[in-house]
N, C-alpha and C positions, 0 to 999 in steps of 0.2 A: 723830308721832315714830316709831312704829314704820312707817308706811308708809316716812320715810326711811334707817331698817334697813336695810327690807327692797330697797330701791334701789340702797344702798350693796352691801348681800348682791348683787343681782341682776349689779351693774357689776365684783364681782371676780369671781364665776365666769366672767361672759364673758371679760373681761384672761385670766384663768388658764388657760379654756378655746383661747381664741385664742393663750395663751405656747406651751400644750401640741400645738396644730396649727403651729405655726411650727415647733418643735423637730423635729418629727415631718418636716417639710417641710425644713428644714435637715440631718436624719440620713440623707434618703432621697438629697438632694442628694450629701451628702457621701459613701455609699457609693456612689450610680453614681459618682461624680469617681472612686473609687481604683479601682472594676473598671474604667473606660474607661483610667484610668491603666495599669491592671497588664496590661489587653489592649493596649495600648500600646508597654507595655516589652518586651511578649512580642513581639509583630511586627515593633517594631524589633530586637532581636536576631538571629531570624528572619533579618531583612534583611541584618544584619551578618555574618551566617555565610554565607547565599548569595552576596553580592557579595564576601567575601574567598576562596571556593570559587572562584567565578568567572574573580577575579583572581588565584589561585593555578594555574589550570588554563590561564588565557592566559599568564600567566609561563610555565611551562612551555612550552608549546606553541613558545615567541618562543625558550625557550631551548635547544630542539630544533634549531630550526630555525636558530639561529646556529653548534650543532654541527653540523650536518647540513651547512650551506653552507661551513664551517670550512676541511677539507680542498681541496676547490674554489677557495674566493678563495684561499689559499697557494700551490694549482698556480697560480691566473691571475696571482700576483703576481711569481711565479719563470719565470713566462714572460716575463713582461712587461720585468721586469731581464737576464733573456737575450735581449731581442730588444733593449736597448738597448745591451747589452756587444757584439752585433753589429755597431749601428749605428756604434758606438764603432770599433769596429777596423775598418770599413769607413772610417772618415773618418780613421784609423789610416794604412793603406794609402794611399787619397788623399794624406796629408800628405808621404807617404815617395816619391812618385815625381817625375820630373825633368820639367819643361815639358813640353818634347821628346816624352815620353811621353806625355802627357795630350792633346797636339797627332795625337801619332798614333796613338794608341785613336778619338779623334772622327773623325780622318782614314777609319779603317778600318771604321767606324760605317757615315760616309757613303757608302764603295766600297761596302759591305756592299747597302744600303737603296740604292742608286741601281743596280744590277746586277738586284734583285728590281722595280722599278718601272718595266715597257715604259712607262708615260703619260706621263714627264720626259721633257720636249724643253729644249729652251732657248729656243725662240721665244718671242717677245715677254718676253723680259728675263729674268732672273733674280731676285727678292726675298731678300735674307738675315737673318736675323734672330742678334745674338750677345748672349749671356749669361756673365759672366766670361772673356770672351775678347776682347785687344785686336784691332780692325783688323786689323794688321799680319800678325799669328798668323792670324786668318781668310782674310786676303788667300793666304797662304801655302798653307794648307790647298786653298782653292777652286781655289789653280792644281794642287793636283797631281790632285785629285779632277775638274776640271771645266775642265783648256786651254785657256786662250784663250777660253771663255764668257764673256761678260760682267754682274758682279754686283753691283747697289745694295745695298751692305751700311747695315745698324739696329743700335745698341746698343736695348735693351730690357732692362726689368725681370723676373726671373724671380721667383717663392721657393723655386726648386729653389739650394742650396750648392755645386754642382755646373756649371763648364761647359756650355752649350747650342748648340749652330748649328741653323738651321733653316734649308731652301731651301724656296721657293713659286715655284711659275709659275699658271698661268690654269689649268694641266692638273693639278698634284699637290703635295703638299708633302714633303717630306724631314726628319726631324726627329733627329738625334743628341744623346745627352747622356751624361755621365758617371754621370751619376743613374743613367737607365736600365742602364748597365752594373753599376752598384753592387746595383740590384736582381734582376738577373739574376744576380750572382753569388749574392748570398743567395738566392735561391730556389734556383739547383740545386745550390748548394754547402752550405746549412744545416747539415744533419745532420754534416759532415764539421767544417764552424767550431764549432759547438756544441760538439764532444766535444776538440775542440782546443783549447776556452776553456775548458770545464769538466768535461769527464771525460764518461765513458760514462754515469753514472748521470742524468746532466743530460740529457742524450742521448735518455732513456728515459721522464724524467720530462716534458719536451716532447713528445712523441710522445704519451702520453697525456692531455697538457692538448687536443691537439690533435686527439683522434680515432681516430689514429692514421695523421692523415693524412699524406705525404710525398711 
């Protein structure tokens, strides 16, 4: 009997001893869990103040740099609507002139361009090429420009808006257009259109989108 006491005695000390190393294995558990926790929360925060440092300093940076560029896109923008009010009153003009005239600007093209080109002959035929210009009106054109030569005139497609003639032989080619006169006039007339469309201060403001080149 007492031996099984003492059995009984022997089997709770170990239970109690074995609860006591659980617990102990349990509490050691549980505080590494909150210091890896709390070194945790600490690095993630950490993290959260560097990556919004981060993001606050590239904000910045982006929004510099859209003041910075600010002033610039607004000139290129005022440039850009003045070189359409150009183009505008350039097709302005065009609309405002009579046949007749348009027939003899190209007329005066080609005296122009065939006076500067010793290599035009008329051997072996003439090639014409027209671009909003009937026949008829080319035919016209070619007699006063070219007597008595003889010309196989081509309608063809351009995507110039603008009247074209073209002469070809074997030796050179001859090319008039309205176009071309349109862009001749804006280039050495600019500054004078500019300030006529929009004042001097437009004028000025051009000038330095552009360089100041002229």
């Amino acid at each position: 009997m007492e031996e099984l006491q003492s059995t009984e005695l022997l089997d709770r000390e170990i239970l109690e001893d074995a609860r006591k190393k659980a617990h102990r294995i349990l509490k050691t558990a549980e505080d590494t869990i909150k210091t890896k926790s709390a070194e945790w929360e600490q690095k993630l925060s950490a993290s959260l103040v560097e990556l919004e440092e981060k993001y606050a300093q590239q904000g910045k940076l982006a929004a510099d740099e859209i003041m910075a560029r600010l002033p610039i896109d607004k000139r290129r923008t005022k440039a850009k609507k003045i070189e359409e009010l150009l183009r505008s009153a350039a097709e302005t003009w065009y609309g405002g002139l009579s046949r007749g005239r348009v027939l003899d600007l190209l007329k005066k093209e080609l005296e122009k361009r065939l006076a500067a080109t010793e290599k035009f002959t008329a051997d072996g035929g003439i090639h014409v090429q027209i671009h909003k210009i009937e026949r008829t009106e080319a035919q016209t054109v070619l007699q006063a420009v070219l007597p008595g030569k003889p010309c196989v005139i081509e309608e063809i497609h351009s995507d110039s808006a603008y009247p074209e003639i073209i002469l070809e032989t074997p030796q050179a080619r001859i090319y008039a257009s309205i176009g071309k006169i349109v862009d001749f006039l804006l280039g050495k007339k600019r500054a004078e259109l500019v300030e006529a469309l929009l004042g001097e201060a437009a004028l000025l403001d051009q000038t330095e989108t552009d360089g100041g080149k002229r």
